[in-house]
C-alpha positions as YAML, in Angstrom:
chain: A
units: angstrom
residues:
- id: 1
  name: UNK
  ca: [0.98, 2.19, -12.35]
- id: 2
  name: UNK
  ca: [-0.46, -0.82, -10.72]
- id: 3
  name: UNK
  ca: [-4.15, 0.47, -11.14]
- id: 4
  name: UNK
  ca: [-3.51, 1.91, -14.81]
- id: 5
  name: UNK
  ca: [-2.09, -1.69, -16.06]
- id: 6
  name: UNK
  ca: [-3.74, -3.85, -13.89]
- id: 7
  name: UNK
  ca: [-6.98, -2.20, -13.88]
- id: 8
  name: UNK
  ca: [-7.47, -1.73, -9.96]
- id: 9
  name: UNK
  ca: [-5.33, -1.63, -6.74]
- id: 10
  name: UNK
  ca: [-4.20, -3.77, -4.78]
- id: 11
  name: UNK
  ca: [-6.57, -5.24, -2.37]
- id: 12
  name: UNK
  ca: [-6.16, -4.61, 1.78]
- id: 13
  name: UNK
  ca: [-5.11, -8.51, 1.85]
- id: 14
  name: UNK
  ca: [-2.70, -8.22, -0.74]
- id: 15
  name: UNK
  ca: [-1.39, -5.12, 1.12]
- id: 16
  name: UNK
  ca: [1.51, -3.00, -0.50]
- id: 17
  name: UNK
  ca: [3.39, -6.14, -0.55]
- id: 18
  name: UNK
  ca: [1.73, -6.63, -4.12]
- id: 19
  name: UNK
  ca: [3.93, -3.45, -4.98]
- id: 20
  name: UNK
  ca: [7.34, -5.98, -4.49]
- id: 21
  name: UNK
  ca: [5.76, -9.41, -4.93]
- id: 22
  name: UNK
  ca: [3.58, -11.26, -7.25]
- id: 23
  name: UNK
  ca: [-0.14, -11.89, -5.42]
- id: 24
  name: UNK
  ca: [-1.40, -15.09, -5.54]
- id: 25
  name: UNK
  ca: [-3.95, -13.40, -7.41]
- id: 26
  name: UNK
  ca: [-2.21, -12.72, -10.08]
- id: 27
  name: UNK
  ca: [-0.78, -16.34, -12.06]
- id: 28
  name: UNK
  ca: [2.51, -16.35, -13.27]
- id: 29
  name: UNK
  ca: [3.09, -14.80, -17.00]
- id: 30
  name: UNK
  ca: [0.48, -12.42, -16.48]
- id: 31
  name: UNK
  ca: [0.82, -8.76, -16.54]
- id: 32
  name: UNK
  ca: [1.98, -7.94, -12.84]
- id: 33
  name: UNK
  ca: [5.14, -7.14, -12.83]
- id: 34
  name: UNK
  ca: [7.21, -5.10, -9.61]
- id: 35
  name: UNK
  ca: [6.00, -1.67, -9.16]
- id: 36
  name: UNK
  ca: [8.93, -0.97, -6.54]
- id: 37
  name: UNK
  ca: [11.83, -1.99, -7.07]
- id: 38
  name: UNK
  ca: [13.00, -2.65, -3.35]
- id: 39
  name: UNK
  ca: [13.46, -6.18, -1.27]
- id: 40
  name: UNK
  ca: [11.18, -4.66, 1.43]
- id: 41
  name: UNK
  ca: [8.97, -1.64, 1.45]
- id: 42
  name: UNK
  ca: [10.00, 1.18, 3.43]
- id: 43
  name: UNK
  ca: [9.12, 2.00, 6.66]
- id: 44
  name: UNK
  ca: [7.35, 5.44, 7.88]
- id: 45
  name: UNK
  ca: [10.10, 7.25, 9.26]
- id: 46
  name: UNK
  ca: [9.93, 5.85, 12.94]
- id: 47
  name: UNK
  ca: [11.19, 2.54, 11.94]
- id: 48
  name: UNK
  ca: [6.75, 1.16, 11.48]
- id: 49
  name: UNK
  ca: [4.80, -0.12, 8.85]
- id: 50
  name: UNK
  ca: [2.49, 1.81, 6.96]
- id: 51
  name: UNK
  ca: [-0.93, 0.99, 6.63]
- id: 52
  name: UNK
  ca: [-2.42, 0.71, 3.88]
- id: 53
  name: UNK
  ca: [-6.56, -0.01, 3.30]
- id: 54
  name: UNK
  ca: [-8.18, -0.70, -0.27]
- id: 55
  name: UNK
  ca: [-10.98, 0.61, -0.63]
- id: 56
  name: UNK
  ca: [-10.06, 3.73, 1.67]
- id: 57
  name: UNK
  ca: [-11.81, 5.51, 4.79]
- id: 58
  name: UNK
  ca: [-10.92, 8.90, 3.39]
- id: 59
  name: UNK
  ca: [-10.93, 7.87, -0.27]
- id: 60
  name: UNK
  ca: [-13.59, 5.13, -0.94]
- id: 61
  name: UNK
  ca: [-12.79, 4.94, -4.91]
- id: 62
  name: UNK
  ca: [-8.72, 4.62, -4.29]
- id: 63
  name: UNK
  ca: [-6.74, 4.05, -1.07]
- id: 64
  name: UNK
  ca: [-5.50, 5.18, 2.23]
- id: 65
  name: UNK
  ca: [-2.49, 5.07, 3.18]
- id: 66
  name: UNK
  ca: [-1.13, 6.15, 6.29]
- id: 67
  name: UNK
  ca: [1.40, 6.04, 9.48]
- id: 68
  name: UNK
  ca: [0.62, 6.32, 13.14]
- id: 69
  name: UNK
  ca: [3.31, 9.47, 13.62]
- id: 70
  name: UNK
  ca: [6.09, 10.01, 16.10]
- id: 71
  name: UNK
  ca: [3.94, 8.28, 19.27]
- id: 72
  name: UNK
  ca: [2.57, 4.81, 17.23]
- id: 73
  name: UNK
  ca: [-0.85, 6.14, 18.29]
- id: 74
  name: UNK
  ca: [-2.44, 7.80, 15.31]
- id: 75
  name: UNK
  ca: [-4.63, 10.62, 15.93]
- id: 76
  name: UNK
  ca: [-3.47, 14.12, 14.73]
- id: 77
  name: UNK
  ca: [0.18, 13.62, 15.28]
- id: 78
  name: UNK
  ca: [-0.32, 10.86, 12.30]
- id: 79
  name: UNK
  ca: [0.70, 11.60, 8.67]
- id: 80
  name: UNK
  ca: [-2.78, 10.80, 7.12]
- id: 81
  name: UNK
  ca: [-3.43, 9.84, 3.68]
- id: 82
  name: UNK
  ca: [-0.73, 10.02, 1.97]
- id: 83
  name: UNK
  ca: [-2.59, 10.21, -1.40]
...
């Protein structure tokens, strides 16, 4: 929703944070609005941040977004793109 009424995604600064909180980016009365409805956005599900790169690796015209599996390592263990 944040690409189709904001016309792009959120940058790799801005991070999925832009999901919860207005960007700096963006000035106040504009159209952002939350896009998750959370205090804090969920962790992968060992307890880590996700990462999240705009444009992607794997998917140069949208985004990656990904968790370094069960050993905090990455590699083949990790979840991948979760797009």
């Amino acid at each position: 929703m944040f690409d189709i009424e904001l016309g792009r995604y959120p940058t790799s600064a801005e991070g999925l944070e832009a999901l919860t909180k207005r960007p700096a980016t963006f000035p106040e009365g504009g159209k952002w609005r939350p896009y998750l409805l959370v205090d804090k956005i969920p962790k992968d599900p060992w307890g880590r941040d996700y990462f999240y790169r705009f444009p992607g690796l794997h998917n140069p015209r949208e985004f990656d977004l990904y968790s370094l599996g069960p050993n905090g390592k990455g590699g083949d263990e990790a979840i991948g793109n979760a797009r």
